[in-house]
Steps between C-alpha positions, in 0.01 A plus 500: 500500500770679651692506788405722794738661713364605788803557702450901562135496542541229790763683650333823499188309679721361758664800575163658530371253767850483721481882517100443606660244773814792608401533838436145601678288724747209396440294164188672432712811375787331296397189364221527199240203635431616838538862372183420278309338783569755733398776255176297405419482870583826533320614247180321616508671873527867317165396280343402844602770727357758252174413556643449916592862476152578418299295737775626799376863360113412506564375885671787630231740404276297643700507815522889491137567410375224784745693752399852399104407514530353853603778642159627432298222613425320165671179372684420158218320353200698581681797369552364171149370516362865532771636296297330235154511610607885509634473139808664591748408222844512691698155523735382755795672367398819516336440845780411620714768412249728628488340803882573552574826351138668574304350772262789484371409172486154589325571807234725261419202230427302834292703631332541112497132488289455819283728492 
C-alpha cells in the first residue's frame, strides 16, 4: 500500500482549531494541545447553553405573566390552570409579550379566562 502524506490535511485541521481557540488566554491560543482541549470544552458549553438559552427564555415569561396576573388578584399557576380549563390556546410567549406591549388585551383574556 502506499504511503500517505497527510501533511496539508493536518495542517489545515490545526489551523482550523487554533483560529477556534483566537480569543483565549495564554497557551490555549498558540500551542495545538491545549488549543484542542480548550475548543472541545468550549465547544461542549455552546451545546449546553443552547438548550440554557431556552430554559432562561421559558422562566422569564413565566416571571412576566406571574407579575402581570398579580396585579389583578390571580396567581401564575391558577391562571394557567384556567387558561386551560378555558381552552384558550395562547402559550407563555405570547402572554408575555402581551402582557408588556398591551396590557389591555392581557387584562381581557383574564377576565375571559375567569369568567
Amino acid at each position: 500500500m502506499a504511503r500517505v502524506k497527510r501533511g496539508s490535511v493536518a495542517r489545515k485541521r490545526r489551523r482550523q482549531v487554533l483560529k477556534n481557540t483566537k480569543g483565549a488566554r495564554s497557551a490555549n491560543s498558540k500551542l495545538f494541545r491545549s488549543a484542542q482541549q480548550h475548543n472541545m470544552k468550549a465547544l461542549r458549553y455552546a451545546y449546553v447553553d443552547r438548550r440554557n438559552k431556552k430554559r432562561e427564555a421559558r422562566r422569564q415569561w413565566i416571571i412576566r405573566c406571574n407579575s402581570a396576573t398579580r396585579l389583578y388578584g390571580i396567581g401564575y399557576s391558577q391562571f394557567i390552570h384556567q387558561l386551560a380549563k378555558s381552552q384558550v390556546r395562547l402559550n407563555r410567549k405570547v402572554l408575555a409579550q402581551l402582557a408588556l406591549s398591551n396590557p389591555e388585551d392581557f387584562k381581557n383574556i383574564l377576565q375571559v379566562v375567569i369568567e
